[in-house]
C-alpha positions as CSV (number, residue, x, y, z in Angstrom):
1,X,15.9,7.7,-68.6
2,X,19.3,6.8,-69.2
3,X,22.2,9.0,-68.6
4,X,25.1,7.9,-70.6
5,X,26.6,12.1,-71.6
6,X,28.8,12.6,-68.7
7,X,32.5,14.7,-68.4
8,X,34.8,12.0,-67.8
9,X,32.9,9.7,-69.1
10,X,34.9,5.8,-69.6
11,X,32.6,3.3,-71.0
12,X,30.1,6.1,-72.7
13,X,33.3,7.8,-74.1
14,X,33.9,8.1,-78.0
15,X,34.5,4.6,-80.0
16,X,34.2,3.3,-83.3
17,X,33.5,-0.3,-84.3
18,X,36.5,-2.1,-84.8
19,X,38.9,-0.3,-83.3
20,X,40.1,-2.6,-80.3
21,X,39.9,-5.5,-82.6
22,X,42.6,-3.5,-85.1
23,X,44.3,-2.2,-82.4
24,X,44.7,-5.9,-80.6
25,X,46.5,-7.3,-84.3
26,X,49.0,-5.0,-84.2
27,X,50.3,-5.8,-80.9
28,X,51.4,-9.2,-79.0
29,X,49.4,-11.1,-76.9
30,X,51.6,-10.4,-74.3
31,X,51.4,-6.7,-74.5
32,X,47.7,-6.6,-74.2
33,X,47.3,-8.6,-71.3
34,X,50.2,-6.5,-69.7
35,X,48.3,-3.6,-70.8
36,X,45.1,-4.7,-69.1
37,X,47.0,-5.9,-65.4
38,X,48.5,-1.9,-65.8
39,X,44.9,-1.2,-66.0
40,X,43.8,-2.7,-63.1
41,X,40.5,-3.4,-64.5
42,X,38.4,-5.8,-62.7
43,X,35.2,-7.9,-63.1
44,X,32.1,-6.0,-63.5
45,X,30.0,-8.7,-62.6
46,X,30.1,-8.5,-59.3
47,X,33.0,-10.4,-58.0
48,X,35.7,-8.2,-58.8
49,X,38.0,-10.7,-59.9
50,X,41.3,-9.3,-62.0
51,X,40.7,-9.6,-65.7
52,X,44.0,-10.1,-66.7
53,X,44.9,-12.4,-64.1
54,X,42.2,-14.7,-65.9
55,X,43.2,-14.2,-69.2
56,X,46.5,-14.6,-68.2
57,X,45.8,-18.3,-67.1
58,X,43.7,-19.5,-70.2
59,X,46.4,-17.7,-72.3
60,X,49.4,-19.9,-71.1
61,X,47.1,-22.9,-71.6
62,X,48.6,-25.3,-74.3
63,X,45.0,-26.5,-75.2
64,X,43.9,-26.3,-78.9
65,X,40.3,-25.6,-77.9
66,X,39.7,-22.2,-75.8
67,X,36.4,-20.5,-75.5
68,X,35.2,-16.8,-74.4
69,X,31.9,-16.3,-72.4
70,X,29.8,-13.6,-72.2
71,X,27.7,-13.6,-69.2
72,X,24.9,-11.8,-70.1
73,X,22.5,-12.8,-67.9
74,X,21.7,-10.4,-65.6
75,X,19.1,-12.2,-63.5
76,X,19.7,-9.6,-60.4
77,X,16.9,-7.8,-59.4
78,X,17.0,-4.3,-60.0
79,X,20.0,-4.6,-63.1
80,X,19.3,-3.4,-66.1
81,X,22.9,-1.7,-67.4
82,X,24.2,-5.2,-69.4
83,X,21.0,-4.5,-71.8
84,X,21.4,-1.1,-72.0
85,X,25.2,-1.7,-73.7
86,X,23.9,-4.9,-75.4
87,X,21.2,-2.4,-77.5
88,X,23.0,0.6,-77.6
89,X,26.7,-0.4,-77.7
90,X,26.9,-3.5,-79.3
91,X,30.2,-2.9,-80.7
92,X,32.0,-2.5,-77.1
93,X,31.1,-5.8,-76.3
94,X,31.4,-7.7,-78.8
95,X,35.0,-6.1,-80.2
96,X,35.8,-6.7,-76.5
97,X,34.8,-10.7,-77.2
98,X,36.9,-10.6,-80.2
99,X,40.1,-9.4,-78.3
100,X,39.7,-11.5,-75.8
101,X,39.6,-14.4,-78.1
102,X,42.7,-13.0,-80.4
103,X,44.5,-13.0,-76.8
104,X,43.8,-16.3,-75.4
105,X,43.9,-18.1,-78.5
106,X,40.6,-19.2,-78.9
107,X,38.6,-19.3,-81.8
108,X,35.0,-19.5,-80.7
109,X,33.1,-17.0,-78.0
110,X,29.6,-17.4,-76.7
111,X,26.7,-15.0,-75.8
112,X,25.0,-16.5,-72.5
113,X,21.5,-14.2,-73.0
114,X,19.4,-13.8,-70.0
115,X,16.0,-15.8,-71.2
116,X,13.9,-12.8,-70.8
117,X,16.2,-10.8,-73.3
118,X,14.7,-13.1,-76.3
119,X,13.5,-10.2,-78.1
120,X,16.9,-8.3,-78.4
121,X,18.6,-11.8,-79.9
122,X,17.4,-11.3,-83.5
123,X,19.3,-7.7,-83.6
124,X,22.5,-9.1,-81.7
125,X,22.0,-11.4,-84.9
126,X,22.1,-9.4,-87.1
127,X,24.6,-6.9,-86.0
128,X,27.4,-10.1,-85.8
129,X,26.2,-10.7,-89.6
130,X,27.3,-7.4,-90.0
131,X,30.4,-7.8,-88.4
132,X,30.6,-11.1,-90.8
133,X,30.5,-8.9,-93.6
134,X,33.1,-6.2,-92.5
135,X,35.6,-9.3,-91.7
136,X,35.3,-8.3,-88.3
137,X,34.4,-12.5,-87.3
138,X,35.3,-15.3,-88.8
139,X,38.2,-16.4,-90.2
140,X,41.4,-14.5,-91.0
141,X,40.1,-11.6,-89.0
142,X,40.6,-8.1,-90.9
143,X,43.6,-10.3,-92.9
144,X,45.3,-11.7,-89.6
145,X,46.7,-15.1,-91.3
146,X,45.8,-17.9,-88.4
147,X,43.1,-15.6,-86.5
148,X,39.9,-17.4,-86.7
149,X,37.0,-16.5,-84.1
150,X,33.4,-16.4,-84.2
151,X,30.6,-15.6,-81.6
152,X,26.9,-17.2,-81.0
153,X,24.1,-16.4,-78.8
154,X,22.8,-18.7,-76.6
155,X,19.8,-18.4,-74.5
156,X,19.1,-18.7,-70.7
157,X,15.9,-20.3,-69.0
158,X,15.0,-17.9,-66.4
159,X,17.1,-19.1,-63.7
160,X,19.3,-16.9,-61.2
161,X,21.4,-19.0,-60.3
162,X,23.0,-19.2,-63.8
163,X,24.8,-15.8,-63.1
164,X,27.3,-17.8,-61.4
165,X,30.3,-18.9,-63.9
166,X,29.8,-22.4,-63.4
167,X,26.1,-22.7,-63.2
168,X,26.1,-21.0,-66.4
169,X,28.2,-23.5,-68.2
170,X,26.4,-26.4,-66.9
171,X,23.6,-24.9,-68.7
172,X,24.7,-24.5,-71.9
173,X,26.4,-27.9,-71.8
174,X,22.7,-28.8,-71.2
175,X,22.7,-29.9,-68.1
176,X,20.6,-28.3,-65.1
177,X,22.1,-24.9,-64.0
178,X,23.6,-25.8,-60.9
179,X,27.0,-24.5,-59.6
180,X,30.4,-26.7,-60.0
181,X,32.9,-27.5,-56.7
182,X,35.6,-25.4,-57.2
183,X,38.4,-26.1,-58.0
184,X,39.0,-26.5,-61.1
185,X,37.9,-23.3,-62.2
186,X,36.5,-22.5,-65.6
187,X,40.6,-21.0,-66.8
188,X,41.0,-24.4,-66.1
189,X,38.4,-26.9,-66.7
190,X,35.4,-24.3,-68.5
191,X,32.9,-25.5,-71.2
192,X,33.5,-29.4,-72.2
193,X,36.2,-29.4,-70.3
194,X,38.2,-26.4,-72.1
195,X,39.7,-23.4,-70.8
196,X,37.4,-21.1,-70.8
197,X,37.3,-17.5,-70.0
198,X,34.2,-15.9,-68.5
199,X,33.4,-12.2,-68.1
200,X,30.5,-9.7,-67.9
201,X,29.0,-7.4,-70.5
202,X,30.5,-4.7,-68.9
203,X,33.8,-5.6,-68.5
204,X,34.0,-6.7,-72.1
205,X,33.1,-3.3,-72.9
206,X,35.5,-2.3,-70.6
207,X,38.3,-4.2,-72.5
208,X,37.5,-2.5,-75.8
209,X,38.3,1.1,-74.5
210,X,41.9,0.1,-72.6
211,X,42.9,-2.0,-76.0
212,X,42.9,1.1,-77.7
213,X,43.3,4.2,-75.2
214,X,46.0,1.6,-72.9
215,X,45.8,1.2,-69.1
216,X,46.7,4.1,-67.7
217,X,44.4,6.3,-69.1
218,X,41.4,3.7,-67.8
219,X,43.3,3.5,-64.2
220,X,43.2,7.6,-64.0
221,X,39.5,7.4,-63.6
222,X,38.2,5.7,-59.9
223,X,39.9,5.3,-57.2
224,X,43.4,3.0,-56.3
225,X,42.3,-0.2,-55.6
226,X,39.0,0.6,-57.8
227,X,39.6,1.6,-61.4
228,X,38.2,3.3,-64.7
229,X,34.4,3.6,-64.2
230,X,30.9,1.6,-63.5
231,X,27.3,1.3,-65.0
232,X,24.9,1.5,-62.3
233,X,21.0,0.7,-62.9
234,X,19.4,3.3,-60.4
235,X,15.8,2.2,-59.7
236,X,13.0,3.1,-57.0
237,X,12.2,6.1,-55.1
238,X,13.9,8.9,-57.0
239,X,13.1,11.6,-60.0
240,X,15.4,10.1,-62.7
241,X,16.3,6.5,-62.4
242,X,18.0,5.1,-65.6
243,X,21.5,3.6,-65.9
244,X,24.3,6.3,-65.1
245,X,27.6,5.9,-65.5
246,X,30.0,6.6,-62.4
247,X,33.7,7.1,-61.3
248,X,34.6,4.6,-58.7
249,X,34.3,6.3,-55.3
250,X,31.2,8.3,-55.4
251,X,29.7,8.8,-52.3
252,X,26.2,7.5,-52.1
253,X,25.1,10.8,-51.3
254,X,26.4,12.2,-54.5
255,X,24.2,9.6,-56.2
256,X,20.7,10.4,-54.6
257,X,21.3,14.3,-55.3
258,X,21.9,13.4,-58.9
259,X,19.3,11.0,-59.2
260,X,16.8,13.6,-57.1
261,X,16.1,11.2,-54.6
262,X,14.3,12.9,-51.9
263,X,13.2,11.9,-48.3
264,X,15.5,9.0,-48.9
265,X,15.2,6.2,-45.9
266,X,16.9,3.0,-47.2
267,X,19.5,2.1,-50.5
268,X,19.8,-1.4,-51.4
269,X,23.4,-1.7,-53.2
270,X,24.0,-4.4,-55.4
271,X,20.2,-5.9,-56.0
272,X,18.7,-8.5,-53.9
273,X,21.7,-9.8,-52.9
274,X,23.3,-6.8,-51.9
275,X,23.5,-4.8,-48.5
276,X,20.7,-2.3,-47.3
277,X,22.4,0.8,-46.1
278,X,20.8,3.3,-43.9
279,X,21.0,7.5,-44.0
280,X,24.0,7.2,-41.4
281,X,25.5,5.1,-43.9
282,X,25.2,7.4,-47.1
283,X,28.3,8.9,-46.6
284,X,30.1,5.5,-48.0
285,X,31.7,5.2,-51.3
286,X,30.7,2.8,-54.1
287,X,34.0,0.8,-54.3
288,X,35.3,-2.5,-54.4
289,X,37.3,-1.7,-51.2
290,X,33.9,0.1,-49.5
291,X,30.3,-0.6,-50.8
292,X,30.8,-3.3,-54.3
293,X,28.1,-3.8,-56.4
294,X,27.7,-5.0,-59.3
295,X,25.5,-2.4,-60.7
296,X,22.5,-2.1,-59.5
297,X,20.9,0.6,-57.1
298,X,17.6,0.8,-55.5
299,X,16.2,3.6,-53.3
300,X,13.8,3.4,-50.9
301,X,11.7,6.9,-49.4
302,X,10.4,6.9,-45.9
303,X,7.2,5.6,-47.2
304,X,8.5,2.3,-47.5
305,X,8.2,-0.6,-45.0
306,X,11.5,-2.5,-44.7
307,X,10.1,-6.0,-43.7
308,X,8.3,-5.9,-46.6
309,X,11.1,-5.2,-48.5
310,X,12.4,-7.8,-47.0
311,X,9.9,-10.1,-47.4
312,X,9.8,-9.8,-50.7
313,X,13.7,-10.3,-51.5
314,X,13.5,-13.4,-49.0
315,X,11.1,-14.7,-51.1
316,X,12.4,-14.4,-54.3
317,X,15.8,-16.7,-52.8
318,X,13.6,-19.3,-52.0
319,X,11.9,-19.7,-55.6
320,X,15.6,-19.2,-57.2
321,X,17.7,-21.1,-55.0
322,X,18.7,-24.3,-57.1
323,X,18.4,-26.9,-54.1
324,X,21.4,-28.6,-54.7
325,X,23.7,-27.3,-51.0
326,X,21.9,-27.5,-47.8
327,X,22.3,-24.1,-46.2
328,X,20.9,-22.6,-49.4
329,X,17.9,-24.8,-49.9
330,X,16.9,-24.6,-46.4
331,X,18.6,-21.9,-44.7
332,X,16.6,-19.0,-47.2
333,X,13.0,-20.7,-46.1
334,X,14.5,-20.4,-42.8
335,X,15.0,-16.2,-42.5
336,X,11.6,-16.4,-44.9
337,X,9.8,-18.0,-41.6
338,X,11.9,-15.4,-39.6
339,X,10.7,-12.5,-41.3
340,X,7.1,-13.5,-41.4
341,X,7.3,-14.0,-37.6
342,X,8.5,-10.9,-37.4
343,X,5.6,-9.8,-39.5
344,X,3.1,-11.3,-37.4
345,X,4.5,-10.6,-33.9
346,X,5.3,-14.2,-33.6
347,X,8.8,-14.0,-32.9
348,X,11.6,-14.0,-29.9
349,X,15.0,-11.4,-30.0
350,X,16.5,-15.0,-29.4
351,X,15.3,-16.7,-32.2
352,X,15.8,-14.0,-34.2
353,X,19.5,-14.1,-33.1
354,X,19.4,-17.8,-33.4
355,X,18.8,-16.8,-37.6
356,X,20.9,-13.9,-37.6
357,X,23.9,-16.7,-37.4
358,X,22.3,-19.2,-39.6
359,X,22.7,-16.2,-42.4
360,X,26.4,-16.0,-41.3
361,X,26.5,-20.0,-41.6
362,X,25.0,-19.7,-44.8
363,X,27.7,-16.8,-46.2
364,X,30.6,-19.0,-45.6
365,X,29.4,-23.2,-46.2
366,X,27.0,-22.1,-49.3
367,X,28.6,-23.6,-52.9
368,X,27.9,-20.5,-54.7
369,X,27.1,-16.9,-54.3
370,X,23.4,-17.1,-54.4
371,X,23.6,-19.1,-51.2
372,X,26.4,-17.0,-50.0
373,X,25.1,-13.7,-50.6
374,X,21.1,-14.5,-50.1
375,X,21.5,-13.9,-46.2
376,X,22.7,-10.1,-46.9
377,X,19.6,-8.4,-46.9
378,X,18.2,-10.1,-43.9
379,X,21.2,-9.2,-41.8
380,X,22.0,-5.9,-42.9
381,X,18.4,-5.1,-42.6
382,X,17.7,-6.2,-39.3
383,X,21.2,-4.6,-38.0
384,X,20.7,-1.4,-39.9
385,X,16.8,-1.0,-39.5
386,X,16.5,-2.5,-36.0
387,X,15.0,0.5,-34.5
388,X,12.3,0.8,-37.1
389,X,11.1,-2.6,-37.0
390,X,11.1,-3.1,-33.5
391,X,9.3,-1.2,-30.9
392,X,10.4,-1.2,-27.3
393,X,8.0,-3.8,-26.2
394,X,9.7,-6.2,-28.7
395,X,7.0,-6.2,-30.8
396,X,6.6,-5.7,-34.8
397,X,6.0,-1.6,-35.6
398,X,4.4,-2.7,-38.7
């Protein structure tokens, strides 16, 4: 069920096709990306990086070729918002693309599909055909002499690890998705060596609304340091999971009582790679400055077994990690081992200890975020759910 009719709703609120994109050619390039650092808007990916600050870097860039990326591959476990925008409100995200380009000064954006979203390509397709036709893309955009910009879709293979920026342009350079050193960043040296501006479906969409409602209005919603609103994909052990849209700096508490989550034991913010957050904890606020996530939510009752869960998120960070850095590659069949010792019984407090700081090693020397962020579950599980999985005799209450 998605819930998308909310009072004070930001991304759900009222739009028409085309409006940012006639909005953005009457003003300067200038005053938009002043418009969206008044904002405040950030990333809605994950990493909470400010949008305009990136912008603002490709923008000053003397280079003739500039491209915009859309990441659209949402290969996190338990996210499922990016789609829900793609199929329903195409024309957020794409006008959003089409501003961004008319800002920057580039002339050609990309669509970076998540593989296992093939069968929404040929209506994307088809809906920028239709933008074609309205003079919406391509060249001399709705009669702007000089503004030339057009969009493709490009597809992913199934790997994770191409949510990172990088990764994901190594891919559709056609190389194996692995992740870049940084620096240079992508503002810098992006796709074939361009600058190149990457963001996520969401804040794309994002973009569209403060183009033509301005900055302030979008900093109103959220909290300070956390503006405007988010998508979250709610999933699991509740009455009506769906995608929901939410001011920054809900309590988590709020969300399980509008969710109908009942008898609630364990939330997992921001997907596999996120943090597991006990019933002490549920008093925290989804923020970028408390408990970030890049969208996705999944609730666990009292019927569930957290190794298990465990297990099964360890698991799924050895099949995707890309083997390329050390502490990734081996480090994630590492806390695997761990938590199947501490499945069997097989373990020591010690040697669990001993993994405990390898998944602290791993969060700072990994290359990219899947190594950085593959350790959370295992330590916030462990610290959180200590009590639960251990018995006093230092055995497994499995």
């Amino acid at each position: 069920m998605v819930k998308t009719k909310r009072e004070g709703s930001v991304i759900f609120s009222e739009y028409k096709r085309g409006e940012a994109i006639k909005a953005a050619l009457e003003k300067k390039r200038e005053d938009i990306l002043l418009e969206l650092r008044e904002s405040k808007v950030k990333g809605r990916g994950g990493a909470g990086f400010p949008t305009a600050t990136k912008w603002m870097v490709v923008a000053a860039s003397t280079a003739e070729i500039k491209y915009v990326i859309c990441n659209a591959d949402e290969g996190e476990p338990g996210t499922f918002k990016d789609r829900v925008l793609l199929v329903d409100y195409p024309e957020l995200v794409f006008d959003g693309m089409v501003v961004a380009g008319y800002t920057i000064g580039a002339s050609r954006g990309i669509v970076y599909l998540r593989g296992e979203y093939e069968y929404i390509r040929k209506p994307l397709e088809d809906y920028l055909e239709s933008m074609r036709k309205d003079n919406l893309l391509g060249k001399n955009i709705l009669g702007k002499e000089g503004f030339d910009f057009d969009i493709s879709i490009r597809m992913g293979s199934g790997a994770y690890v191409c949510g990172e920026e990088t990764a994901l342009i190594e891919s559709l350079e056609g190389n194996r998705g692995e992740a870049r050193n940084k620096p240079p960043y992508p503002v810098n040296t992006g796709f074939f060596g361009r600058p190149t501006v990457v963001n996520n479906v969401e804040t794309l969409a994002a973009v569209s609304h403060i183009v033509v409602k301005g900055g302030d209005w979008f900093r109103q919603h959220g909290t300070d340091k956390s503006t405007g609103s988010k998508l979250f994909s709610i999933s699991g052990d509740c009455e009506l999971p769906g995608v929901y849209e939410l001011p920054w700096g809900t309590k988590l508490s709020e969300l399980l009582t509008l969710v109908g989550a009942k008898n609630t034991k364990a939330i997992q913010v921001g997907g596999a790679s996120g943090i597991c957050l006990n019933k002490t904890q549920f008093d925290r606020t989804l923020a970028y400055e408390d408990a970030a996530t890049g969208g996705s939510i999944m609730i666990f009752n009292g019927s569930r077994n957290m190794v298990h869960i465990l297990k099964n998120f360890m698991e799924f960070f050895v099949e995707e990690s890309c083997g390329q850095c050390t502490p990734c590659r081996i480090g994630n069949v590492k806390l695997l081992e761990g938590v199947k010792m501490i499945e069997s019984g097989e373990y020591t407090f010690d040697y669990i200890e001993k993994l405990m700081e390898l998944g602290r090693t791993m969060q700072v020397s990994s290359k990219c975020g899947l190594g950085q962020s593959s350790p959370n579950p295992f330590i916030s599980i462990l610290e959180n759910f200590k009590d639960e999985i251990f018995n006093g005799n230092g055995g497994y209450n499995g």
